[in-house]
PyMOL commands that place a pseudoatom at each C-alpha (Angstrom):
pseudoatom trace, name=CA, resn=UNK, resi=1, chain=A, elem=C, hetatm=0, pos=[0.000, 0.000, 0.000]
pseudoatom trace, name=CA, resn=UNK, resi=2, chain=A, elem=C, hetatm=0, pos=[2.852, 2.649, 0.314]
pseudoatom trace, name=CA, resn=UNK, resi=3, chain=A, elem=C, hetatm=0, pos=[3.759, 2.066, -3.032]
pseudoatom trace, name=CA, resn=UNK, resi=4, chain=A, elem=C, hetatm=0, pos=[0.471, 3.309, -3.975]
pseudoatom trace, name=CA, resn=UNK, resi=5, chain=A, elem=C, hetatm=0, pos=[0.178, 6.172, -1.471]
pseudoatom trace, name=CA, resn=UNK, resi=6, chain=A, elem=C, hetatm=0, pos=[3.730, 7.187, -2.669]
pseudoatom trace, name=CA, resn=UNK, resi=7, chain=A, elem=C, hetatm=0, pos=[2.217, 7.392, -6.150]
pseudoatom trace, name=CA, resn=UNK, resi=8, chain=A, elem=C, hetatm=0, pos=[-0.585, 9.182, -5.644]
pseudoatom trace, name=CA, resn=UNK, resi=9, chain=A, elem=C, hetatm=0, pos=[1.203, 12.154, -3.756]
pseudoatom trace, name=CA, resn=UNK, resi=10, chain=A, elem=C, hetatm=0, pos=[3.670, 11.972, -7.268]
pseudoatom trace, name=CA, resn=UNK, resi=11, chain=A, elem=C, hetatm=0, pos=[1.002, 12.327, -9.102]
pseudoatom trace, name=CA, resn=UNK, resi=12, chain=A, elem=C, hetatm=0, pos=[-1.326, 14.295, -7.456]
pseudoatom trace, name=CA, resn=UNK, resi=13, chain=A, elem=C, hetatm=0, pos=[-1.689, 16.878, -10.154]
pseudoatom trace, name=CA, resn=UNK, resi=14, chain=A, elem=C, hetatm=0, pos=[-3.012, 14.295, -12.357]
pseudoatom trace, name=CA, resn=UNK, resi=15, chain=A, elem=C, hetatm=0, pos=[-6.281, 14.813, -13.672]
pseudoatom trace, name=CA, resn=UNK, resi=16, chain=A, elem=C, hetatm=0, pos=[-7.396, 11.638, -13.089]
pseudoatom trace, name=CA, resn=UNK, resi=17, chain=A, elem=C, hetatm=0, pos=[-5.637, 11.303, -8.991]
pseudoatom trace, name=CA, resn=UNK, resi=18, chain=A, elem=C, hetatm=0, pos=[-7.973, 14.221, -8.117]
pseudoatom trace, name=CA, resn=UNK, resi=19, chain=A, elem=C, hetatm=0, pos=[-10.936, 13.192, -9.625]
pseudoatom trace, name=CA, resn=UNK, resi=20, chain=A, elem=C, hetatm=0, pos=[-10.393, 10.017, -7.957]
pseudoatom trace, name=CA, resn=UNK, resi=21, chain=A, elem=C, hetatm=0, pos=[-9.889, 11.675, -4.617]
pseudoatom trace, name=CA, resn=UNK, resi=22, chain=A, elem=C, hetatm=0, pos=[-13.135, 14.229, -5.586]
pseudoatom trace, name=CA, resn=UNK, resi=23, chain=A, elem=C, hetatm=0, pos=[-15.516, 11.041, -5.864]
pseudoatom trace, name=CA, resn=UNK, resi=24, chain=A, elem=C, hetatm=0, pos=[-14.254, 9.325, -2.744]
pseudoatom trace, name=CA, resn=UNK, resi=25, chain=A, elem=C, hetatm=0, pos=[-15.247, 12.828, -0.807]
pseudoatom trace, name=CA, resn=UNK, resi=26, chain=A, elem=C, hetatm=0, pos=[-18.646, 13.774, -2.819]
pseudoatom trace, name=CA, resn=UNK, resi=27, chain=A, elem=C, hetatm=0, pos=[-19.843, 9.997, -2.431]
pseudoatom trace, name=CA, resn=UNK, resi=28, chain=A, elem=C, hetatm=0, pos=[-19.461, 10.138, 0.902]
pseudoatom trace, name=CA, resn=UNK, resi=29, chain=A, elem=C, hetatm=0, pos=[-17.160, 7.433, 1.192]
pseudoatom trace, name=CA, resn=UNK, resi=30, chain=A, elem=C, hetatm=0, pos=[-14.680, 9.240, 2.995]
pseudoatom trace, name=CA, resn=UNK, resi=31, chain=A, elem=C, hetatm=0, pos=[-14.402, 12.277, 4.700]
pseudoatom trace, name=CA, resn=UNK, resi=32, chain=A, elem=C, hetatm=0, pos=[-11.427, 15.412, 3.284]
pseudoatom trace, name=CA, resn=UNK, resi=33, chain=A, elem=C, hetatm=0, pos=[-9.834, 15.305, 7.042]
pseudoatom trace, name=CA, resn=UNK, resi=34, chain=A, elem=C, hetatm=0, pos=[-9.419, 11.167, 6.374]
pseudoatom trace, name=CA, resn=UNK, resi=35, chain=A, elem=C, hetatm=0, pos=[-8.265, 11.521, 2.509]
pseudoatom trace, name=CA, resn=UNK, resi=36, chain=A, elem=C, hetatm=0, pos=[-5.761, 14.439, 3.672]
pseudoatom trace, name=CA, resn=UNK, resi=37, chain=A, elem=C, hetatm=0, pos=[-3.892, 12.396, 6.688]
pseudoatom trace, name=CA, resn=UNK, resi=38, chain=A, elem=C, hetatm=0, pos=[-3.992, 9.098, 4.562]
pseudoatom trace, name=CA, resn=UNK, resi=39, chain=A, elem=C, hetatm=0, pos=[-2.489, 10.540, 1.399]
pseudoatom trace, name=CA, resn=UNK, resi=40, chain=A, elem=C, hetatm=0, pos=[-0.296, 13.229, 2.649]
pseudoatom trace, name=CA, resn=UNK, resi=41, chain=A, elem=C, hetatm=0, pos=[-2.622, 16.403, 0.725]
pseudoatom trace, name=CA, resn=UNK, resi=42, chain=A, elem=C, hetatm=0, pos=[-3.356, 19.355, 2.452]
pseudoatom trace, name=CA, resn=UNK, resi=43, chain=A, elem=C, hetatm=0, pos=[-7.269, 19.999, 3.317]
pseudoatom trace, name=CA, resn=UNK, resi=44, chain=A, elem=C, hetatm=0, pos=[-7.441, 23.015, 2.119]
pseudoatom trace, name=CA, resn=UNK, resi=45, chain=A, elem=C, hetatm=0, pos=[-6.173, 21.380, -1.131]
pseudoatom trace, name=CA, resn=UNK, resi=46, chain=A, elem=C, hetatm=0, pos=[-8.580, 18.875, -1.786]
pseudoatom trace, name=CA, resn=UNK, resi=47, chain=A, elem=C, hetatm=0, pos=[-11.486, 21.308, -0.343]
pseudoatom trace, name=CA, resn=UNK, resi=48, chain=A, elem=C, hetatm=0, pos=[-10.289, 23.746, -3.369]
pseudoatom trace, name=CA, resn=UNK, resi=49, chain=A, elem=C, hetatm=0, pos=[-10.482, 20.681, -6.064]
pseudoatom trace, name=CA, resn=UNK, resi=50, chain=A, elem=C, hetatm=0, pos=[-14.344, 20.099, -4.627]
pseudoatom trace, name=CA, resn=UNK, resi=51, chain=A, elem=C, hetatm=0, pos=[-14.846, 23.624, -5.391]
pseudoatom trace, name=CA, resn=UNK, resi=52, chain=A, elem=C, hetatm=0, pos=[-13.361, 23.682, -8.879]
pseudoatom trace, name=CA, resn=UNK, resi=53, chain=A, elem=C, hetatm=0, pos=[-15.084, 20.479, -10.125]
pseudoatom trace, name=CA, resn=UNK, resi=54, chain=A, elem=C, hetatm=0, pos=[-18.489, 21.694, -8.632]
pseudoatom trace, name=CA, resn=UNK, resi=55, chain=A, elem=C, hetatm=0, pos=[-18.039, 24.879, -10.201]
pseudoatom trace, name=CA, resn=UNK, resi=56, chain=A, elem=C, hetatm=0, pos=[-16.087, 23.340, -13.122]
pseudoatom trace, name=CA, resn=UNK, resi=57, chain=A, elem=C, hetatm=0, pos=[-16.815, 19.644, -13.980]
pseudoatom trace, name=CA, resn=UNK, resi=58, chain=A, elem=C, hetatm=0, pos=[-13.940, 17.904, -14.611]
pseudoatom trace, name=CA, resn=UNK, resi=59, chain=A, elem=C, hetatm=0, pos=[-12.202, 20.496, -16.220]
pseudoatom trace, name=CA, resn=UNK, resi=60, chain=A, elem=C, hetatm=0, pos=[-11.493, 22.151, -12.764]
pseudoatom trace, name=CA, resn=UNK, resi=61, chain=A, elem=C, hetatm=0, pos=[-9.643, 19.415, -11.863]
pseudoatom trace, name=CA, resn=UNK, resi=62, chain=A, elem=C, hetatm=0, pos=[-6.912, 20.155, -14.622]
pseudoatom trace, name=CA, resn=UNK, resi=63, chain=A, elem=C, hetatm=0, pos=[-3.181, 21.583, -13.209]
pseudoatom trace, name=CA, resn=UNK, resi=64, chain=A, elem=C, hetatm=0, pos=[-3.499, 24.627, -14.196]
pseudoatom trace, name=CA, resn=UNK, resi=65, chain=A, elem=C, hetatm=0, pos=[0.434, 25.633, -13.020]
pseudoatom trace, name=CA, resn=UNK, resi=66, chain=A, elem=C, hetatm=0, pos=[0.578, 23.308, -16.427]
pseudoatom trace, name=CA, resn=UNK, resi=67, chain=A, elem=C, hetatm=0, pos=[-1.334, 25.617, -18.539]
pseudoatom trace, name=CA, resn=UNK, resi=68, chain=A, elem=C, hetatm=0, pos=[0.904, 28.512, -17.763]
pseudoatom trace, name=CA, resn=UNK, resi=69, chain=A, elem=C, hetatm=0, pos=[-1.545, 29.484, -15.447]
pseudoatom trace, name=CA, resn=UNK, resi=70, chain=A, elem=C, hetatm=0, pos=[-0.356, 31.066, -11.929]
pseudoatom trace, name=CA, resn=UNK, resi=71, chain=A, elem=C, hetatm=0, pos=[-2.730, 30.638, -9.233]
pseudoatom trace, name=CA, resn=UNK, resi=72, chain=A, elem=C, hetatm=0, pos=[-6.213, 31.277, -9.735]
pseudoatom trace, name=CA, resn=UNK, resi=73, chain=A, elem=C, hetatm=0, pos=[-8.252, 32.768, -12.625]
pseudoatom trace, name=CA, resn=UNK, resi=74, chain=A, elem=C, hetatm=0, pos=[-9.141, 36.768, -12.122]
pseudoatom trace, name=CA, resn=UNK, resi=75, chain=A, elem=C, hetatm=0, pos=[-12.639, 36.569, -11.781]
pseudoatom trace, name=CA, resn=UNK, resi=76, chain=A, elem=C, hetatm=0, pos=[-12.760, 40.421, -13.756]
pseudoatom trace, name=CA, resn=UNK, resi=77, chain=A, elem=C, hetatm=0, pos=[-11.643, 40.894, -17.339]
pseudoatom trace, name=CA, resn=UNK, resi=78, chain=A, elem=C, hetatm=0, pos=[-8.955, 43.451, -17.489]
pseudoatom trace, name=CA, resn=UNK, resi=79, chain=A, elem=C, hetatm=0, pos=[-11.752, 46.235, -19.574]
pseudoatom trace, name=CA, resn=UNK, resi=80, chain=A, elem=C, hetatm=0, pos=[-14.194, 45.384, -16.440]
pseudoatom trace, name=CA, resn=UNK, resi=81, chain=A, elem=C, hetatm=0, pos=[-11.067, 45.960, -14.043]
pseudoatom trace, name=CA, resn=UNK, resi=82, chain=A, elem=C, hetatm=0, pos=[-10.689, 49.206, -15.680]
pseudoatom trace, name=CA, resn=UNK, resi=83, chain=A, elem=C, hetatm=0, pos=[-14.122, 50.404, -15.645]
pseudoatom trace, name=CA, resn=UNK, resi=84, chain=A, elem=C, hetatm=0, pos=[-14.291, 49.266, -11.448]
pseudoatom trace, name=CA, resn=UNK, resi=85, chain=A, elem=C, hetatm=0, pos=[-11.368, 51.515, -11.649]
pseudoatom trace, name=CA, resn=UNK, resi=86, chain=A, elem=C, hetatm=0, pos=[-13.163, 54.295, -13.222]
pseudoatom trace, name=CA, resn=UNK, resi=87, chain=A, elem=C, hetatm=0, pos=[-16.542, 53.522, -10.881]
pseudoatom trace, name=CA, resn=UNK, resi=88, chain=A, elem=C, hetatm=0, pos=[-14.508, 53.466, -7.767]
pseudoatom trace, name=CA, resn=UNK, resi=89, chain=A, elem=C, hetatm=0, pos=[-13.488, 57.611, -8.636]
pseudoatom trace, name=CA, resn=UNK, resi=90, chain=A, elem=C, hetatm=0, pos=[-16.821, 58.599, -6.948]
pseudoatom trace, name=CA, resn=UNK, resi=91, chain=A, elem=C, hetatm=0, pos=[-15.424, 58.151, -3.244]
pseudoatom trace, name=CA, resn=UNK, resi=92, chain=A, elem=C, hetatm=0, pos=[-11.978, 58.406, -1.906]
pseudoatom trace, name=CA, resn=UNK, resi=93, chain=A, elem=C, hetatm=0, pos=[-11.877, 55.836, 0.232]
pseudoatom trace, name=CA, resn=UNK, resi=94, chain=A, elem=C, hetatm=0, pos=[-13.777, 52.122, 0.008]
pseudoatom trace, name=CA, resn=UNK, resi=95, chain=A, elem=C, hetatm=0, pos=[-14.500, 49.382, 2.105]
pseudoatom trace, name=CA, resn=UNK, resi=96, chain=A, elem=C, hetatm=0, pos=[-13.409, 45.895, 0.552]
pseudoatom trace, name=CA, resn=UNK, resi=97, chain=A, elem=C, hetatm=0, pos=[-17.347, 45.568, 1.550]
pseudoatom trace, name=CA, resn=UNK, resi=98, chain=A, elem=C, hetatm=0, pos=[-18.763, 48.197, -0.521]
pseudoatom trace, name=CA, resn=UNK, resi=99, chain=A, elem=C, hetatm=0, pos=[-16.648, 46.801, -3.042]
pseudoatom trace, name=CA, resn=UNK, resi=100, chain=A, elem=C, hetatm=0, pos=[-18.130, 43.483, -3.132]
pseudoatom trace, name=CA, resn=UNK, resi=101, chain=A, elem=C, hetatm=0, pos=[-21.417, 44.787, -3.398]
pseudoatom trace, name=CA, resn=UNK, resi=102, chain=A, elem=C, hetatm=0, pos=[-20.820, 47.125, -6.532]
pseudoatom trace, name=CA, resn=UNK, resi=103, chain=A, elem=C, hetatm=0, pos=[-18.652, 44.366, -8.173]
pseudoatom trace, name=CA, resn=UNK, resi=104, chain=A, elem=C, hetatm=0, pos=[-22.185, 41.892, -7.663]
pseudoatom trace, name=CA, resn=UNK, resi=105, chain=A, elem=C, hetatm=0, pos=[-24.253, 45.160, -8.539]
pseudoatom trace, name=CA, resn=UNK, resi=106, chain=A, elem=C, hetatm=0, pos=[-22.438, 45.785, -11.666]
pseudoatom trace, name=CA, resn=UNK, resi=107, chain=A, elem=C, hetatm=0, pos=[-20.401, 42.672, -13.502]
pseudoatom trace, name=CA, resn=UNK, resi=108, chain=A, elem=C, hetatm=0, pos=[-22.494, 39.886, -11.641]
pseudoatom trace, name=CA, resn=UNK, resi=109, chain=A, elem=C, hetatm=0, pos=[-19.516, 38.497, -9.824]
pseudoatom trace, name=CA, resn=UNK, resi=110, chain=A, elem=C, hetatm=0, pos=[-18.751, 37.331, -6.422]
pseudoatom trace, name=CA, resn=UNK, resi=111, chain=A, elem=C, hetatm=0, pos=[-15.866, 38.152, -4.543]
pseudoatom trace, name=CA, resn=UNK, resi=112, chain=A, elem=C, hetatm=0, pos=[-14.761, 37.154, -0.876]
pseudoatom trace, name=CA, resn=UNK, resi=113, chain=A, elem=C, hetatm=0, pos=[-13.774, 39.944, 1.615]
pseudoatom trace, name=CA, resn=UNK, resi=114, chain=A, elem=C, hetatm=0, pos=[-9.836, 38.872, 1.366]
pseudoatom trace, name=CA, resn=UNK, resi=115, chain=A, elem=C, hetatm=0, pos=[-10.560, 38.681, -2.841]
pseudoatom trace, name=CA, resn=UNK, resi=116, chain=A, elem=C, hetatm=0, pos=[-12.244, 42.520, -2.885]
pseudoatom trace, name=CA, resn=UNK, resi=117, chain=A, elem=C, hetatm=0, pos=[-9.128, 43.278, -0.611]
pseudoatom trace, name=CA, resn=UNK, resi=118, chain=A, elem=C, hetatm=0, pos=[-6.716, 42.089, -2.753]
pseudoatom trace, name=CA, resn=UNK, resi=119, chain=A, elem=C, hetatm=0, pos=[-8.358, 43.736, -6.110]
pseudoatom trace, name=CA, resn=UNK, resi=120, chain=A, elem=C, hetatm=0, pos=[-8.490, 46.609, -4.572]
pseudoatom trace, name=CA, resn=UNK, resi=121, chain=A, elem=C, hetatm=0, pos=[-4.502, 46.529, -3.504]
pseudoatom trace, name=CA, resn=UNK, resi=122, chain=A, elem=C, hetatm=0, pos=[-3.857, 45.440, -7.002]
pseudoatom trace, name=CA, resn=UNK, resi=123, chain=A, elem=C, hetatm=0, pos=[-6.138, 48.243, -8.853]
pseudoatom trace, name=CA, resn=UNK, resi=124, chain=A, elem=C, hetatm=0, pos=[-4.152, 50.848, -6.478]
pseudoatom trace, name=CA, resn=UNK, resi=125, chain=A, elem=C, hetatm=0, pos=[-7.656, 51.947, -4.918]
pseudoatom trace, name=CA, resn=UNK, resi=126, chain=A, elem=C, hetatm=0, pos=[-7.372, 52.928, -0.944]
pseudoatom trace, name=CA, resn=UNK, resi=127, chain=A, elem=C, hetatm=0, pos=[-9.347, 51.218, 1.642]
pseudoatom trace, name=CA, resn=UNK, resi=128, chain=A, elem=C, hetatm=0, pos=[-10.953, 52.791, 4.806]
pseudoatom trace, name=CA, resn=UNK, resi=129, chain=A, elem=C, hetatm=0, pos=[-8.302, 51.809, 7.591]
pseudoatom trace, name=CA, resn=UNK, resi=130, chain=A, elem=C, hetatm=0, pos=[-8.605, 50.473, 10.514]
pseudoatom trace, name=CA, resn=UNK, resi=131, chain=A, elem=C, hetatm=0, pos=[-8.870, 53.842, 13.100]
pseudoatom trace, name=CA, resn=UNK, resi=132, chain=A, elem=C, hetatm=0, pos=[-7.046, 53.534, 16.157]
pseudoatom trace, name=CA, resn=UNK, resi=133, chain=A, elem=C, hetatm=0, pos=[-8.295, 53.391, 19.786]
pseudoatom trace, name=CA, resn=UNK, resi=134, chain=A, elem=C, hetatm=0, pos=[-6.667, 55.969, 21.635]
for i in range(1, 134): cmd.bond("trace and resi %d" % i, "trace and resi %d" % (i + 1))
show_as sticks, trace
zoom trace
């Protein structure tokens, strides 16, 4: 059996090891925290590959480091980047909050608080800071 544990963490950004591990997960027949100590994959790992083929299919599950691709997809094209850049003007200052909700209001997109925050870092738009307590 350690031959074939050793062989999946190899190979673990083969298409078909993670849509083996996927099934075993979604079917119920095992549960991420027991896949993760058995084969040596991180949680957060395998929790991401759920995500991708749920959002996905089975094209989620492809490497995508192999594509040329490094880390994850911008959810915004770079002409709807630009116009968030052009519809952020109207204040000075933004929350990564009020940001998600214009991004949802305008392109139809979700973003996560720590997502918003980073597209806002990247865009070069300031965020409302945390004030001090004096």
């Amino acid at each position: 059996m350690e031959d074939l544990v050793k062989f999946i963490r190899e190979n673990k950004n083969d298409i078909k090891v993670r849509a083996v591990i996927v099934y075993l997960v979604e079917s119920g027949k095992m549960k991420v925290k027991e896949v993760a100590k058995e084969l040596g994959i991180g949680e957060r790992t395998i929790y991401e590959w759920k995500r991708r083929y749920r959002e996905e299919g089975i094209e989620g599950l492809r490497d995508r480091r192999a594509e040329g691709n490094q880390g994850k997809r911008r959810k915004l094209s770079e002409e709807d980047e630009e116009r968030l850049k052009e519809l952020l003007k109207a204040k000075d200052r933004w929350t990564p909050k009020e940001v998600i909700e214009l991004i949802r209001k305008e392109f139809g997109v979700e973003y996560s608080y720590i997502g918003a925050w980073k597209l806002m870092r990247r865009i070069g738009v300031k965020s409302v800071g945390r004030r001090s307590r004096g």
